[in-house]
C-alpha positions, -999 to 999 in steps of 0.1 A, spaced: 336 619 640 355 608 669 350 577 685 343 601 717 316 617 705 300 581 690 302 571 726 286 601 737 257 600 710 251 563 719 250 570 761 225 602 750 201 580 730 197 554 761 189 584 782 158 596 759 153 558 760 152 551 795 115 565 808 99 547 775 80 516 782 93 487 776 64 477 758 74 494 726 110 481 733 98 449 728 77 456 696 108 476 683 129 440 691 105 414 675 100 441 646 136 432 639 131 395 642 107 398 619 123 415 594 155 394 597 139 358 593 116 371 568 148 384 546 162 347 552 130 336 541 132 351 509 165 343 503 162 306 509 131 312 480 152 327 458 185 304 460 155 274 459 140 292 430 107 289 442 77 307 430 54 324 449 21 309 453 1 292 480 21 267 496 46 301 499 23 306 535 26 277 550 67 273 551 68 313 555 42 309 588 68 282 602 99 306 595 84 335 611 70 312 644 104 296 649 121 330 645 95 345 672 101 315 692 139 323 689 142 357 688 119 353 727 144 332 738 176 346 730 164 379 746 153 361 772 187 342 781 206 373 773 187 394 797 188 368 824 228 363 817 231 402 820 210 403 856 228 374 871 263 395 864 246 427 876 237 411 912 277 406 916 278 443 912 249 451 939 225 465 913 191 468 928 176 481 899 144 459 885 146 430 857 126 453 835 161 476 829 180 444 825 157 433 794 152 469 779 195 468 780 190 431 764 167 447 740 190 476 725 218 454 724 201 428 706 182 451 683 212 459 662 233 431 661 208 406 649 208 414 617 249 420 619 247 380 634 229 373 602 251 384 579 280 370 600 260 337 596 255 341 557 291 355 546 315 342 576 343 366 582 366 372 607 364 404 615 325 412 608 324 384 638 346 407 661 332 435 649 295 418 661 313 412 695 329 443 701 296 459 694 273 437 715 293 446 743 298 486 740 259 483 738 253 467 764 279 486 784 262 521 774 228 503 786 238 493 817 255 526 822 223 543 815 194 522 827 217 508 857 232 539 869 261 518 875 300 530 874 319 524 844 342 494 864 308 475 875 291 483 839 328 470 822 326 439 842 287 433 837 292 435 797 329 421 789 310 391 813 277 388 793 295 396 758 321 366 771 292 340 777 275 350 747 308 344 726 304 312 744 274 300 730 274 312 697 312 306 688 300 279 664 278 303 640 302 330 649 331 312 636 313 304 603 308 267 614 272 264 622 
């Protein structure tokens, strides 16, 4: 398959995306959370050697409210990174598109940024990059109605802040 027709298939998908609410975005998104902190969880039980009994809830209750709480806020500062880019390309298009962008992007490389966090590698962390921002460029593309310059700039400028931010866990040091 051609890396034409990938692009293609990816742009096709936002457009069936783009009159959904983004009310099951969002559930789509913190499904993933979910799923991705409670995989940790059960890793960090099984390199403990823990047994699965009571006091199992309490730790796995804190694990899944911290990876709520994170998973909220990283979409959050993403989505508000990506807008304040888009108003230096004149987009007038509402916050809501801006999130629902966040939210595809996001969706898929979380649990890529966990396994970049669990088995550091070079190039599974470039390969996390490259793909954050081809997302995000196919949303804005889609959901912003933008031209491929201003939807370039908007996600080569997001992808650079968030390699900003998370060079640390990115580069196998966190």
């Amino acid at each position: 398959m051609s890396s034409n027709n990938i692009f293609n298939t990816i742009i096709r998908s936002f457009e069936q995306l783009e009159g959904k609410p983004l009310r099951n975005d969002l559930f789509l998104y913190f499904g993933i959370v979910i799923l991705v902190y409670f995989a940790s969880f059960l890793m960090m039980l099984h390199e403990g050697g823990a047994a699965f009994d009571v006091v199992f809830l309490l730790p796995f209750t804190i694990v899944l409210t911290i990876g709520l709480l994170t998973g909220a806020v990283v979409l959050l500062a993403t989505s508000l990174i990506e807008h304040f880019f888009l108003l230096f390309v004149d987009v007038k298009k509402s916050f809501e598109m801006t999130m629902k962008t966040a939210v595809y992007a996001l969706s898929v490389t979380i649990p890529l940024f966990w396994a970049v966090v669990l088995i550091p590698n070079v190039w599974l962390s470039a390969l996390l990059i490259i793909l954050f921002i081809l997302l995000t460029f196919c949303g804005i593309r889609v959901f912003h109605s933008v031209s491929i310059d201003r939807a370039a700039f908007v996600s080569l400028a997001t992808g650079a802040v968030m390699l900003f931010f998370s060079y640390r866990w990115l580069a196998g040091q966190g």
